[in-house]
MIPAGU-275339 format. One record per atom (N, C-alpha, C): residue number from 1; chain; atom name; y, z, x. Coordinates in steps of 0.001 Angstrom, whole numbers, plus 500000, padded with zeros to 6 digits. Each point is the difference from the previous one (the first is absolute). Layout:
NUM|A|CA|Y|Z|X
...
end
This chain:
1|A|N|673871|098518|611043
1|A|CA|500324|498944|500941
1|A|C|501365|500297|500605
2|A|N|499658|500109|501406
2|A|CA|501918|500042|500678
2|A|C|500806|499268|499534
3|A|N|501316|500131|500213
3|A|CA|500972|499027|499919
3|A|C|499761|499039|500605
4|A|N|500158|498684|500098
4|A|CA|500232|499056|501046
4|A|C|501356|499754|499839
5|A|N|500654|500188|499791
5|A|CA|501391|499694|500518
5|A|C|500284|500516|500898
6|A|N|499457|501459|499726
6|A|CA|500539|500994|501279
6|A|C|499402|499457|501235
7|A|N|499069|500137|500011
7|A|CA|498824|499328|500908
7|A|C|500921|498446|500824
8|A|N|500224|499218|499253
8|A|CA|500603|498643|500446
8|A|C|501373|500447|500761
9|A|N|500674|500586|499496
9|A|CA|501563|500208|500149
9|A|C|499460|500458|501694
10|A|N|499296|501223|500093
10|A|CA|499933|501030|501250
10|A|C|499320|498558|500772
11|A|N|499545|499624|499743
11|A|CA|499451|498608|500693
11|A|C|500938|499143|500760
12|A|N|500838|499742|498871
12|A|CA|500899|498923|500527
12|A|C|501375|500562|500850
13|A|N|499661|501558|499830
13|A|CA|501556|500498|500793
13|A|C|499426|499752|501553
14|A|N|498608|500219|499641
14|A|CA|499481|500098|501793
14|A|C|500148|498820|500558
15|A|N|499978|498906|499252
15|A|CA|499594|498795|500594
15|A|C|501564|499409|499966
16|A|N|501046|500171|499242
16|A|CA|500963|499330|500355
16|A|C|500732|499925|501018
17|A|N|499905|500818|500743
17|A|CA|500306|500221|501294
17|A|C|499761|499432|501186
18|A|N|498484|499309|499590
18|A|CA|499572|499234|500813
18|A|C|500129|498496|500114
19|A|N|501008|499953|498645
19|A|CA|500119|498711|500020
19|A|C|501453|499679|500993
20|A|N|500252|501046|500382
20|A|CA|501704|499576|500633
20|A|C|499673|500172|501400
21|A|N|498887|500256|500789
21|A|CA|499502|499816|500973
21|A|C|499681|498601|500625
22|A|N|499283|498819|499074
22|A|CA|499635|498956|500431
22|A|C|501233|499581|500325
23|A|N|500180|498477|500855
23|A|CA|500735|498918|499996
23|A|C|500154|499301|499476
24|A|N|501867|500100|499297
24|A|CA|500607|499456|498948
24|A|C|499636|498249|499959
25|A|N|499698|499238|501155
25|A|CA|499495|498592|499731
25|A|C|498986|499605|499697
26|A|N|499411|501315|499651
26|A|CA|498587|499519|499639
26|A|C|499985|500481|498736
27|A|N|498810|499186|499238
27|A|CA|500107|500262|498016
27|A|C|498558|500544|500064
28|A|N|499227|501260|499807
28|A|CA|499239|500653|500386
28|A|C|499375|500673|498418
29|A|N|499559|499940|499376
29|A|CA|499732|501070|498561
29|A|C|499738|501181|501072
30|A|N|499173|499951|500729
30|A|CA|499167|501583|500162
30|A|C|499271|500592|499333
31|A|N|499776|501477|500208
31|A|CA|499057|500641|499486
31|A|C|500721|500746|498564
32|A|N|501236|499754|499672
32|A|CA|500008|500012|498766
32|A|C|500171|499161|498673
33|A|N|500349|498530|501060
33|A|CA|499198|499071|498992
33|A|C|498960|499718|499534
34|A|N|499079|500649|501144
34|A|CA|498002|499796|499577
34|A|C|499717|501285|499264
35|A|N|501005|500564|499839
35|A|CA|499716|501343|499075
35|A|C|500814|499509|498530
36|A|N|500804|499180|499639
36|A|CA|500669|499569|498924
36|A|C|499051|499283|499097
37|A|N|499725|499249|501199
37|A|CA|498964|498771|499841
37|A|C|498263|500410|499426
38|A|N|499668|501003|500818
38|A|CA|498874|500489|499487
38|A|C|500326|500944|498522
39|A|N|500983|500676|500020
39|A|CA|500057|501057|498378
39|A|C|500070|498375|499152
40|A|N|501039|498867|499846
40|A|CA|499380|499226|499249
40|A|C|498845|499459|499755
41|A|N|499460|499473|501184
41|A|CA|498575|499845|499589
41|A|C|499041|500856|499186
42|A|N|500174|501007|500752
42|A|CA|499250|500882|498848
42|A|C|500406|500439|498764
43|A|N|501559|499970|499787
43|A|CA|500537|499631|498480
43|A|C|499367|498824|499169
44|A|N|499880|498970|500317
44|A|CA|499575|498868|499539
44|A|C|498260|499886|499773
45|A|N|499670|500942|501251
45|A|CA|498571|500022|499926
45|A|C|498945|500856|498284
46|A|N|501114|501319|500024
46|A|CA|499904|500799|498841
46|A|C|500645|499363|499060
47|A|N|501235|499211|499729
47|A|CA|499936|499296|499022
47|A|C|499163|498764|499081
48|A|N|499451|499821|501405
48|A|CA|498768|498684|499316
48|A|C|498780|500526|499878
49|A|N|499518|501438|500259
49|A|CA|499019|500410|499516
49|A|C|500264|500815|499001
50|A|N|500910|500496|499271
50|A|CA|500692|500609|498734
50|A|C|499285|498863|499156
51|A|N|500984|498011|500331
51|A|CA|500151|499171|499210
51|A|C|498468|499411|499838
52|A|N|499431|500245|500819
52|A|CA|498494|499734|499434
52|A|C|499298|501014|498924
53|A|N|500103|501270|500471
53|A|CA|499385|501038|498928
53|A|C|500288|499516|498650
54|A|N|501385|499701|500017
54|A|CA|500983|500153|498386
54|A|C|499425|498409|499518
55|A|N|499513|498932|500846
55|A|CA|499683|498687|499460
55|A|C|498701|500428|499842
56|A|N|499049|499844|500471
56|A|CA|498480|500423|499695
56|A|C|499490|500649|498484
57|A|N|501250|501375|499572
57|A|CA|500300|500277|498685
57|A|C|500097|498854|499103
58|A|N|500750|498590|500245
58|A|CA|500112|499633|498898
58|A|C|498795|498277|499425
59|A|N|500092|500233|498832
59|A|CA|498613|499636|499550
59|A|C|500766|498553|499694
60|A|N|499504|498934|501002
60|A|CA|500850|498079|500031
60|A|C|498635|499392|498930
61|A|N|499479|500658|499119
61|A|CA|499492|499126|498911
61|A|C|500904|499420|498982
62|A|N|499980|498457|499722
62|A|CA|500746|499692|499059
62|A|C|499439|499843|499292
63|A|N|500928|500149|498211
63|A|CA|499019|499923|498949
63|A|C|499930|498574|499575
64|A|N|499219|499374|499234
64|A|CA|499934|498353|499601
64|A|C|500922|499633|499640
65|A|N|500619|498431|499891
65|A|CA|501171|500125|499363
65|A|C|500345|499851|498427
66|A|N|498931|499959|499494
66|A|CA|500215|500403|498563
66|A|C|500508|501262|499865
67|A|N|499547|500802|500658
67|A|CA|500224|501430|499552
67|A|C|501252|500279|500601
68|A|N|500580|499292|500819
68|A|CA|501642|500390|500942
68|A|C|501134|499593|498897
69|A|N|499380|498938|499222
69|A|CA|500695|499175|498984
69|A|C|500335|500985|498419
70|A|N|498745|500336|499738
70|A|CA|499658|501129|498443
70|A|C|501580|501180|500411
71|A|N|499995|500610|500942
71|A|CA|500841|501165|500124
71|A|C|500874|499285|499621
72|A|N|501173|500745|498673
72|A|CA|501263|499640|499883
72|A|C|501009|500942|500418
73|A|N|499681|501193|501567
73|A|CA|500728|500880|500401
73|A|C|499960|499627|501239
74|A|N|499623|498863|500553
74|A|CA|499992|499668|501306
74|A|C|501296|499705|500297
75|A|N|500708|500143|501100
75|A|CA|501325|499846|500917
75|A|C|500575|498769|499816
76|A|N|498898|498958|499917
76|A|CA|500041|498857|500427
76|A|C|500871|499327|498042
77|A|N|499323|500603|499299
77|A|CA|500872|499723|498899
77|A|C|501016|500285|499258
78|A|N|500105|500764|500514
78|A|CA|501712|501284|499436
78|A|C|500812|499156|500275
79|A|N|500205|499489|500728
79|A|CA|501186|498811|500519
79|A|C|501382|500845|500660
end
């Protein structure tokens, strides 16, 4: 897999330039805010499909509560 840093950096040298072109009275993101904006999204996008894989793994059966009670190594009693 390439770098993406490298990748981003050569990105953003091109584009900063273009930000000193617009007019200073105007508040504008541009096209490298919809590029900031989109790498998060898709940060967030791969993080919540990571956080599903890793939940799906885990098994939400609880045991009765007699049996939560019997353990005398449970967390809940160490104090």
């Amino acid at each position: 897999m390439p770098d993406m840093s490298a990748s981003v950096s050569l990105a953003v040298t091109h584009l900063v330039p273009l930000a000193g072109e617009v007019d200073k009275n105007k508040v504008t993101p541009g096209v490298l805010g919809f590029i900031v904006f989109a790498v998060l999204a898709l940060a967030v996008w791969g993080l919540m499909k990571s956080m599903n894989k890793h939940l799906q793994k885990v098994d939400f059966k609880e045991a009765p509560d007699g049996v939560a009670e019997a353990k005398p190594d449970s967390p809940a009693k160490r104090g």
